[in-house]
N, C-alpha and C positions, 0 to 999 in steps of 0.2 A: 504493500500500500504506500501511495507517496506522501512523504509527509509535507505538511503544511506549515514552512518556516514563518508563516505569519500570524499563525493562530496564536490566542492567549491562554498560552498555557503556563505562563508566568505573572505574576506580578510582582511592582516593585519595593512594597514592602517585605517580600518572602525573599528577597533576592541580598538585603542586610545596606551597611549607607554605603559601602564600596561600588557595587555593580546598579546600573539602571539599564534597562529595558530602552532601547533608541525608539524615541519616538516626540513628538511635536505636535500637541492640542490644538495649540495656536495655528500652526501651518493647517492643518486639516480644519478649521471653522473658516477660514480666509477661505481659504481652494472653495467652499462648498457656498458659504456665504457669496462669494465674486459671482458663481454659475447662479445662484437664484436670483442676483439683480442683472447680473447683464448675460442672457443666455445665449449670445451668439460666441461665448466661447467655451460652448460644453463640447463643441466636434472635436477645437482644437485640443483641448484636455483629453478627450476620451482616445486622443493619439498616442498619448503617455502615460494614464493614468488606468490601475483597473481595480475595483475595489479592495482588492488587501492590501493597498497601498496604507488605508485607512486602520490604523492602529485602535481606534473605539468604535466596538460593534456598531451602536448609533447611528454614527458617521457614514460606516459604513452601507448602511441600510441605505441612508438618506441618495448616498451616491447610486446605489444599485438604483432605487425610484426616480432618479435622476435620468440616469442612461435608459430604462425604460422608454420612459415618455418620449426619450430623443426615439426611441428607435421607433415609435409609432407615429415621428413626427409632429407632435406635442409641443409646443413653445415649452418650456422651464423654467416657468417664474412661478411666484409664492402662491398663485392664487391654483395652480395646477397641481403642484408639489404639496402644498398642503394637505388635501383630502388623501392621496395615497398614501402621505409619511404615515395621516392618523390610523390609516388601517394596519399600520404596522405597528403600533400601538407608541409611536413616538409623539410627544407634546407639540401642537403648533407653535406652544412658544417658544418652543427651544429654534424653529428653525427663522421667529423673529429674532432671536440672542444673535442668529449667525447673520444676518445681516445687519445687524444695526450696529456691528463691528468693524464693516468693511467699509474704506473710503472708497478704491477706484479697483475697477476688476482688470486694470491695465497687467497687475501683475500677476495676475493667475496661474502664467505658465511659466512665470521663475518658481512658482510657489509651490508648481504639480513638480515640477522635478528635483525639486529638495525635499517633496515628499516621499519620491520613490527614490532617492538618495537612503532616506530611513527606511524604507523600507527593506532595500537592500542588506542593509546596517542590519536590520531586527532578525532577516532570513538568517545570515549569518552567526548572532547570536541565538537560537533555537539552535542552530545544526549543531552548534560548537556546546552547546548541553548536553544536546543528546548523544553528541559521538562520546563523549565526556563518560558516559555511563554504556555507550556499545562497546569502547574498548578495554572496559575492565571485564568484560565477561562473552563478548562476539571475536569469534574468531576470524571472521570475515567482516572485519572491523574497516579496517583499509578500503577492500569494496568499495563500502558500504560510503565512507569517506568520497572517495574519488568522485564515484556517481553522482553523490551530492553536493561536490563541489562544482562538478560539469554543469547542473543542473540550474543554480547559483547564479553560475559566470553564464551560462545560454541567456537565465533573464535577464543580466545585467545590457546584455548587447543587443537583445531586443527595445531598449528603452529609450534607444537615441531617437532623437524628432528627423524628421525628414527634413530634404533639405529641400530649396527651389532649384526648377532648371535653372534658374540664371547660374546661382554659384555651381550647379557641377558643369553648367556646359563651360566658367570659366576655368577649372579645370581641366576641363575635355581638350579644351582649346590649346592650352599650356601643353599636357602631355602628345598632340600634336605636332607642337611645334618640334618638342623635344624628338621625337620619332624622326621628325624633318632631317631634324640635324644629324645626328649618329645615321640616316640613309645618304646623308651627304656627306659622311666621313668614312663609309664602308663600314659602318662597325652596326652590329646585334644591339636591335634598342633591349629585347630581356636578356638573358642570362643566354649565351650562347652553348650549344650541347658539345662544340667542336665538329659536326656534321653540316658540311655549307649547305648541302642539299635540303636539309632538316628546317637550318635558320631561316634559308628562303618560304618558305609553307609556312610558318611558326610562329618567325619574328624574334625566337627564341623567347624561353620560358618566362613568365614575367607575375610577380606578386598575386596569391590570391589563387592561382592554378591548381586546381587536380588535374592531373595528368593519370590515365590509368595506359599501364601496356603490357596487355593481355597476350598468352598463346599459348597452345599446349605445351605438356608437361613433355620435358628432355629440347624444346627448341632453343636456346640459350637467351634464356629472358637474364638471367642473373649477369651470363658473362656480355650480355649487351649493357644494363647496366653500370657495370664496373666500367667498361669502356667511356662510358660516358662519366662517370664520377672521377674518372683519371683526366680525362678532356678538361673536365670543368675545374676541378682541383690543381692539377699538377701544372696543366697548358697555360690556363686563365689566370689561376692562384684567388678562386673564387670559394670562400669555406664552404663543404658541405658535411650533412649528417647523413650515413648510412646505414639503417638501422636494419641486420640481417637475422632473421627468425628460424631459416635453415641451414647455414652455415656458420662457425665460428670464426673468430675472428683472423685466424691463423692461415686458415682455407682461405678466407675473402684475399689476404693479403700475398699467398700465396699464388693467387691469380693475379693480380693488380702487377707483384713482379714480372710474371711472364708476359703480361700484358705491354710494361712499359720495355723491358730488357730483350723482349724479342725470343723468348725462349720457348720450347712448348711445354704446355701444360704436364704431359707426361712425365721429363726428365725433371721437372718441378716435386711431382711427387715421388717418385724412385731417387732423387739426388742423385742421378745419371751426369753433371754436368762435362761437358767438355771445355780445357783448357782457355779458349776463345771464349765460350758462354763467360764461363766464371768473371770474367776481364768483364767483356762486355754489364752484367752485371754489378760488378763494383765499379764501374764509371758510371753508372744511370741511378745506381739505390738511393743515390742523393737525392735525384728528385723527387720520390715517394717521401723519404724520412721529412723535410722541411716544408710538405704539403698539408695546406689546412683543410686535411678529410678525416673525419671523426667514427669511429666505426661504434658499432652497439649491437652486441650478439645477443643479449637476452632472450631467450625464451620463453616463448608462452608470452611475449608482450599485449599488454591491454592496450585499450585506446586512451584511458585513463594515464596511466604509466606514460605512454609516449607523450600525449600533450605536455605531462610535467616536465619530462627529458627537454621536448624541442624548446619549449620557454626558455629554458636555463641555456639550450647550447644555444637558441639566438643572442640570450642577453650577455652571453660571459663570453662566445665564441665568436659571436656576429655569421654564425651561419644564415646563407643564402637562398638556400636551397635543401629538401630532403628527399631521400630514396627509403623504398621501403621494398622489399624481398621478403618475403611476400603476403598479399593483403589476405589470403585465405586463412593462414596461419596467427592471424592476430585474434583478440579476442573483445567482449564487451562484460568482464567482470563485474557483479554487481547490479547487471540488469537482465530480465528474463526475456523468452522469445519461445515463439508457435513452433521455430524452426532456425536452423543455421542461415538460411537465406535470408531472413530477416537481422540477424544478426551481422552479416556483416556490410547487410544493407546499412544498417547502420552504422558501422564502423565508417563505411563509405562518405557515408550523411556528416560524420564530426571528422572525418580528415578534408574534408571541403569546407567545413567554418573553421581546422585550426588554420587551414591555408591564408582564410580571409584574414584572421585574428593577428596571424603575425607577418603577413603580407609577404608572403612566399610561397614558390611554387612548390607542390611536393608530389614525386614518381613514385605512382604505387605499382608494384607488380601485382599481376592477377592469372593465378592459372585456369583456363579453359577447360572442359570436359570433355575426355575423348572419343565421348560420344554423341560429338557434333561430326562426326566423319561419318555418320550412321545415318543420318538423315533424309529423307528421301530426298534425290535428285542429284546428291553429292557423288552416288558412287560413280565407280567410272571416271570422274572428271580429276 
């Protein structure tokens, strides 16, 4: 069941004079009182505001009677809102108290969004109770955490107001021009893969990107990958994170040399090298060792787990970019599903908002079924 970081299941005299319960009376009678005198800014409110924003059930009510009436098209003034509050068994006069406190309803919408500011605040302190008391006795404590910090941070990014076209087409405009330029200096306006064929179709990868590259299983998705994390790393000297689920770190890097050294894969693994190899190899290991590519073998990685990794390697790394080997392989600990499909349906669904979140692209592998070869019409061809 999900829990409901906003409900009152505290108060602040149970809580001692240290800790208080976030929350703001005053901001929620303004916000409510502004919508009953001047209701042409209930639309723009009900952009950002939903009622658990509203920390007194009361309050609460009065907003849910509020949105209502908008949605049946109902002006929402006092003489509207009144008769429904009372069937809710709230005082008319209390929703006189809220207006006869409000000067100008100019600021409503500073007001709705330092209300969901606390709101935020209050989610946060519920969870951080209740994890308080799942990790002295849940084992699946962490989960449980994750989940509900994903959960948290999803609303928090949902709360931004919209913008107008004018400000994003001035942006639009800017990032045009800049594309202008880097195509009149030859150069990949995103992250270039080192495939000139690739960058022309592409543009090369650019902030905010899921990239999925699927294929059957034995095609070489991994060592196509790697190829490209050595392009972009070693070539470019562009940080990336490589997060592998089916090989260790040891194997990954063990390709990557034969990859830049020119040796085959084989004599890699027997340590067959010949005289020339070897050479050849210690002139080139340099540029693997002083390259900002960051490997991550964990097993069993969550969605959970990786978001917190890639936070930390963009903010302490300045990573660019991320690979993932492979998305089949990853998991969504802590939340249930009808079916694996659904599962990493979703896994899907949060590596395209961490994309957006931390404005970078990120290459998931994905393996195919090989019993798409089976399908009527294929065979033969």
């Amino acid at each position: 069941m999900k829990t409901n970081y906003s409900s009152n299941c505290y108060d602040n005299a149970s809580l001692g004079a240290d800790l208080r319960i976030p929350e703001s009376p005053e901001l929620e009678r303004a916000v409510l009182g502004a919508l009953l005198l001047e209701p042409q800014y209930v639309a723009d409110v009900r952009g950002i505001l939903t009622s658990t924003a509203f920390y007194d059930p009361q309050n609460a009510r009065i907003y849910d009677v509020i949105c209502k009436l908008d949605d049946r098209g109902i002006n929402t003034d006092l003489v509207t809102v009144t008769p429904e509050v009372r069937k809710a068994g709230i005082s008319p006069d209390y929703l006189a108290d809220l207006t006869a406190a409000v000067g100008s309803g100019t600021e409503v919408l500073n007001h709705a969004r330092r209300l969901v500011e606390f709101d935020m605040r209050r989610r946060l302190f519920f969870f951080g109770a209740e994890l308080k008391a799942k990790a002295q006795t849940d084992p699946n404590a962490l989960d449980w955490a994750m989940s509900g910090i994903e959960r948290i941070t999803g609303d928090v990014a949902r709360i931004a107001s919209a913008r107008s076209i004018g400000d994003v087409m001035q942006d639009t405009l800017t990032d045009l021009e800049r594309r202008q330029q880097a195509h009149q200096r030859g150069e990949c306006v995103g992250i270039s893969t080192g495939l000139s064929y690739m960058d022309r179709i592409t543009g090369g990868w650019r902030g905010g990107q899921l990239v999925i590259l699927a294929a059957r299983p034995a095609m070489g998705k991994t060592s196509f990958a790697l190829s490209l994390a050595k392009n972009i790393a070693v070539d470019y000297q562009v940080p990336i994170a490589f997060f592998s689920l089916e090989m260790n770190n040891v194997q990954l890097v063990n390709r990557l040399i034969s990859n830049v050294c020119e040796i085959p894969g084989n004599k890699m693994l027997n340590g067959q090298l010949t005289p020339d190899e070897w050479e050849r190899l210690d002139k080139r290991i340099g540029q693997l060792q002083g390259a900002p590519l960051y490997i991550d073998d964990t097993p069993g990685l969550s969605i959970f787990e990786l978001r917190t990794k890639a936070r930390r390697l963009v903010k302490e790394k300045g990573v660019k970019i991320i690979m993932i080997d492979y998305l089949q392989l990853m998991n969504a600990n802590g939340m249930k599903f009808g079916s694996r499909q659904e599962e990493v349906s979703k896994i899907s669904q949060s590596l395209k908002g961490l994309a957006k979140e931390l404005d970078i692209p990120i290459l998931a592998l994905s393996q195919l079924n090989r019993t798409v070869e089976n399908r009527e019409g294929l065979e033969g061809k």
